[in-house]
N, C-alpha and C positions, 0 to 999 in steps of 0.2 A: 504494500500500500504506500502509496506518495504522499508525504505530508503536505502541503502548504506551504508555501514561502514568508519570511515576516513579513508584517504591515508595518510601513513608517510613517509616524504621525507627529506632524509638529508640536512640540509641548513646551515648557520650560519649568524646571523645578526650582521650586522658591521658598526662602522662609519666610513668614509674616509672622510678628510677634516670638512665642514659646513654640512654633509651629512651622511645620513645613509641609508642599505638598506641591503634585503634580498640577501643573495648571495648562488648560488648552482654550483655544478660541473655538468657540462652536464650529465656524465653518470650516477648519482644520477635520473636524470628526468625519469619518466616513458616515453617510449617510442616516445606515442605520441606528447610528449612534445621535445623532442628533435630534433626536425625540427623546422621550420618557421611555423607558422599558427593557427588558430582558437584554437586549442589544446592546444596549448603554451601558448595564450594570456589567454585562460577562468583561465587555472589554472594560472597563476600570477594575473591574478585581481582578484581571490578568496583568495589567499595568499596573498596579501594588504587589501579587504577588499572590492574592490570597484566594481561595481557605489555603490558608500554611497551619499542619499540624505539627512543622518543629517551630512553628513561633518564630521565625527568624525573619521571612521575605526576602530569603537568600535570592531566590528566581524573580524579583520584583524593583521596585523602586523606593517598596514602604519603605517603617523601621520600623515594624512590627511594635508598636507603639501605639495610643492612641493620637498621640500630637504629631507622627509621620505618617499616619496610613490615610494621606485624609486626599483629595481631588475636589479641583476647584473647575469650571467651567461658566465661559465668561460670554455675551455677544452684546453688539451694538445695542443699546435701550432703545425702545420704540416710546417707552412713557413718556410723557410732559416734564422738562425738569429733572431728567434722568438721565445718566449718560451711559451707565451701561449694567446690565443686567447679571445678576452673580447669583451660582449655584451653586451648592458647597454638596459633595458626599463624602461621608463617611464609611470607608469601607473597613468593615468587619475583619479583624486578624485569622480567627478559626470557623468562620463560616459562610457560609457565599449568601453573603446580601451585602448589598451597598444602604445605608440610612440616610434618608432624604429628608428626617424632622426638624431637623436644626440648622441653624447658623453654625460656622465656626470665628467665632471674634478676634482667635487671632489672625490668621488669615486675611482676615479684611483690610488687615495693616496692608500686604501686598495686591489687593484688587487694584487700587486706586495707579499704584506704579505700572502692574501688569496692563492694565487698559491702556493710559497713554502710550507706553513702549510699544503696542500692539496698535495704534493707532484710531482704537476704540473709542476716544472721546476726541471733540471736533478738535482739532490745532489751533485756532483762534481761543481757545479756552486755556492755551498751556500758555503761558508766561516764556519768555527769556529767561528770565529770574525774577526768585520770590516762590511764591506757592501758588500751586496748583489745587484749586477746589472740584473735587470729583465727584458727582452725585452720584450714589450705589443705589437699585435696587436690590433685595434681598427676597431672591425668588423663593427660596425654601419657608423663609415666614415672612413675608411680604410687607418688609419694612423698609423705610430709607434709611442710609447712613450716610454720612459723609466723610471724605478724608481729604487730608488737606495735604499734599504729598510736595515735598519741594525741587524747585526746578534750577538748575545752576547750566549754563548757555545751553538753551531749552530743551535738555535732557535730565530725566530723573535724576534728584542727589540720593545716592543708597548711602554714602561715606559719611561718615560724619562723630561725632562723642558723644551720642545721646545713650548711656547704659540702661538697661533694663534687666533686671534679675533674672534667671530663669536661658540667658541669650549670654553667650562666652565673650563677645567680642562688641566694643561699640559700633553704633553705626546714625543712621540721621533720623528723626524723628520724624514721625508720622503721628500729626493727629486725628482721632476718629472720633465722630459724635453719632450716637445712636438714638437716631428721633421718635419720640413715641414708641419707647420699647417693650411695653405693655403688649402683651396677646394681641395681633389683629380680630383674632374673631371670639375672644371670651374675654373674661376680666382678669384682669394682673393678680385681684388673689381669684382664684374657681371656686372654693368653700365659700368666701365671704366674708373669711374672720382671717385677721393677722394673724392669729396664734389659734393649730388647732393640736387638738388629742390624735395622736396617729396610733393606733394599736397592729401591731404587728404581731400575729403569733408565732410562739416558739422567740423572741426577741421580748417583747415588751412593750410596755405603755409609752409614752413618752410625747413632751409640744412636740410644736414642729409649724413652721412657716415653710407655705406653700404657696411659690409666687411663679408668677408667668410674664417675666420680662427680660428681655434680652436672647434668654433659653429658660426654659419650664426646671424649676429648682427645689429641693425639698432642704431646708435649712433646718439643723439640730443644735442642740447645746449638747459639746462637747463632753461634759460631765456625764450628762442622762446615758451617753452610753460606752461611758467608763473610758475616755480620754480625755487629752488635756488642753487641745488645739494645739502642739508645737512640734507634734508629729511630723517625721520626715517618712519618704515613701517606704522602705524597709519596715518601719513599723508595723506594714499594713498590709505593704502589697506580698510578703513573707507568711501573712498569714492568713491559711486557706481558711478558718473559721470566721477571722473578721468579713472576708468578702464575701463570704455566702452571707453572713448580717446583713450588712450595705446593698447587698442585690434582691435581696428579700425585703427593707425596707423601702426601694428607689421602688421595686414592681406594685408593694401595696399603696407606696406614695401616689402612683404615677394613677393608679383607679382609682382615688382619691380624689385627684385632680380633670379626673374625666377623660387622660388620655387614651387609655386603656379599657375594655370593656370586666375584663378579665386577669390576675397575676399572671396565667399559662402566655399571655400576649406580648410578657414585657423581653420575653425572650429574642422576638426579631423585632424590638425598638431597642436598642441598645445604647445611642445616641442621648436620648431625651427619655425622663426627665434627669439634672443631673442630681446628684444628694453631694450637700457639703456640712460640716458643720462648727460651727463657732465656737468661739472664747473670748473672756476679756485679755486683752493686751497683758502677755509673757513674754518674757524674755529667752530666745534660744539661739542656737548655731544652727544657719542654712544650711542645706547639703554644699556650697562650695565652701563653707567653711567660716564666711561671713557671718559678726554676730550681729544679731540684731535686738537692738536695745528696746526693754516694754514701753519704754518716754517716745520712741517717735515710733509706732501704731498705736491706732488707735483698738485694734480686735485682731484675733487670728481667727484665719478661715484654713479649711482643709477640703478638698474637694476630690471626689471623685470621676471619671470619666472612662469608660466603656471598661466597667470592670476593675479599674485599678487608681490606684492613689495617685493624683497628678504632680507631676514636679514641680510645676511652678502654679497656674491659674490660665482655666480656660479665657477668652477675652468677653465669651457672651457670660459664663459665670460672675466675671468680674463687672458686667452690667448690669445680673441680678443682685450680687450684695449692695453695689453703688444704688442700687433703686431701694434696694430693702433699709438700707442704712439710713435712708433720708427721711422713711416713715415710722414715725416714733410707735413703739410697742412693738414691733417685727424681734422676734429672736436676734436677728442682726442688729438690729438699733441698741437694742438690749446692752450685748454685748459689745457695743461699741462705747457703752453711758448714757444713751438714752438720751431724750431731747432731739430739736430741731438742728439738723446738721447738713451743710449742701455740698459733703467730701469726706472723703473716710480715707486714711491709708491702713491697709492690711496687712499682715504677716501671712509669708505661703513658706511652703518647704524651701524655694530658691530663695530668698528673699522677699521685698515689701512690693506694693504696688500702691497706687495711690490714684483711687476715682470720683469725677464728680459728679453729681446729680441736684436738681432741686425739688421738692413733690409739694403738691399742693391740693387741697381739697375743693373737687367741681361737686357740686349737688351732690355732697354725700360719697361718693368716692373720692379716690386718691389718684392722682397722676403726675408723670414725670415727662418732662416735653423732651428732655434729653437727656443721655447719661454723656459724658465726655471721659478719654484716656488715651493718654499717648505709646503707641506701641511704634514698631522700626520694622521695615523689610528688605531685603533683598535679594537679588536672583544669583541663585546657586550655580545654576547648566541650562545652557539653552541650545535646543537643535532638535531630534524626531528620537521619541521614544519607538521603541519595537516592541511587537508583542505576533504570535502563531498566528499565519492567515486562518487556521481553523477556529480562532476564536469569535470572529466577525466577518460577515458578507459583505465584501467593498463591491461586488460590482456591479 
């Protein structure tokens, strides 16, 4: 039997933020790929690598990881006030589904750079110098973002000393504001109540804020389930008993929240919702080594992502505490001291981060018009990914 020849596809692999990921321009994709469906998904999970049952993505491009297995897919905006269109997948390390429920926040540090370099936003919008404002849509949950990318003799600046925890080496700053990051189609809390009883069996009682902004999050107090917030990933991701906890609570969380009909469902959303959980501001050593003093955070967070203890902080998690921190009574507010607050910096495993938000109350609900954070990107390799003509019909 004859196999197939590779397929070469334009791509570029990029980090944005604590993240990296393969990125292509729609019309690069072979045809069948450029829709929603089974054709789209096989070739992105042969382009990561996965299902990989040694966990490696030796045959792929992931890092078998949750913050490298990720595929971004970008084309001209047709919206009003848009410039160009982003869809983020998440692909699965052990099992072949790619997840379509979320944003990735960090990532979107690089949309804004990948679009202009791709030619995706008009040229009379890029500057010579100065900054470049890129309007995102955000196809996966249908929000605007902006990023404000900068331009030095009218090509993107990736270089630059702007440090971010979590990212080895500096580079220039990219700012992103995430507008009305509130659910599009439900309410930022789905309960109702800032603070609810989440009962999990086999685990426990225990609050729990349950919010739907930026990405669908289930926030804990630290304490309630016998940690301290200053946990580094070893802690956690070492032990198979804690994750089966955290995966048990994120599945009853996520029916709670109405994402789910069912726990047996939470199995192929793996993506969303995410479970993080709080502390008041301690003092510890980051995994690079870095200490970080309890005087300048304000809380620690700890957060989960597809199964495992994240190293640094997702960018849309980092949405949701900046939204939760600003509304007083939220386990996050809590833990941050309570009261009105329109910025919080946090402790994560890599180091601090630090987001702004303001909230305010319309008729009785709460809303946040923005959340603001500066993340950094830049383009790692650029030229045509390969992946088995058997995995996709090009012609």
């Amino acid at each position: 039997m004859t196999s197939k020849p590779q397929v070469r596809i334009p791509a570029t692999y990029m980090r944005g933020g604590t993240s990296k990921g393969v990125f292509f321009n729609i019309d690069d994709l072979p045809a069948a790929a450029q829709v929603p469906g089974p054709a789209r998904d096989a070739l992105l999970l042969r382009v990561i690598g996965s299902p990989d049952p040694y966990g490696k993505h030796t045959d792929g491009m992931g890092g078998a990881t949750s913050s490298t297995s990720k595929t971004v897919i970008l084309a001209r905006s047709g919206r009003p006030d848009h410039d160009v269109d982003y869809l983020f997948g998440q692909v699965s390390i052990d099992r072949p589904f790619v997840d379509w429920s979320g944003n990735c926040g960090n990532l979107t540090a690089a949309v804004g750079s990948f679009a202009i370099a791709s030619g995706l936003v008009d040229r009379a919008r890029v500057p010579d110098n100065g900054t470049a404002v890129v309007r995102i849509w955000q196809a996966n949950i249908h929000k605007t973002i902006v990023a404000h990318v900068p331009i030095t003799n009218g090509e993107v600046q990736e270089t630059g000393e702007f440090e971010l925890d979590g990212v080895t080496f500096p580079a220039a700053e990219v700012r992103i504001e995430f507008l009305d990051p509130a659910d599009a189609e439900g309410a930022m809390f789905p309960t109702g109540n800032l603070v609810d009883e989440l009962d999990v069996p086999g685990v426990g009682r225990f609050e729990a804020t349950l919010i739907n902004a930026g990405i669908p999050t289930i926030f804990l107090n630290a304490a309630d389930i016998g940690y301290a917030g200053t946990e580094l990933q070893d802690a956690i991701n070492g032990d198979d008993r804690a994750l089966a906890m955290f995966e048990s609570i994120r599945a009853h969380g996520a029916v709670r929240m109405g994402l789910i009909g069912s726990v047996d469902e939470a199995v192929a959303r793996q993506h969303t919702p995410k479970v993080a959980f709080v502390a008041p501001p301690q003092g510890y050593t980051a995994s690079s080594g870095k200490p970080i003093d309890a005087a300048d955070i304000d809380l620690n967070v700890r957060a989960l992502s597809m199964g495992k203890l994240h190293h640094a902080m997702m960018g849309t998690a980092a949405v949701a505490i900046g939204t939760a921190a600003a509304i007083p009574g939220t386990l996050v507010n809590l833990a941050a001291g309570g009261g009105g607050r329109e910025a919080v910096t946090f402790g994560h495993p890599s180091g601090t981060l630090r987001v702004g938000a303001a909230a305010s109350q319309r008729d009785g609900d709460w809303v946040v018009d923005k959340v603001v954070m500066s993340r950094s990107a830049r383009v790692l390799m650029e030229g045509r990914v390969r992946v088995p003509g058997d995995v996709i019909d090009v012609s």
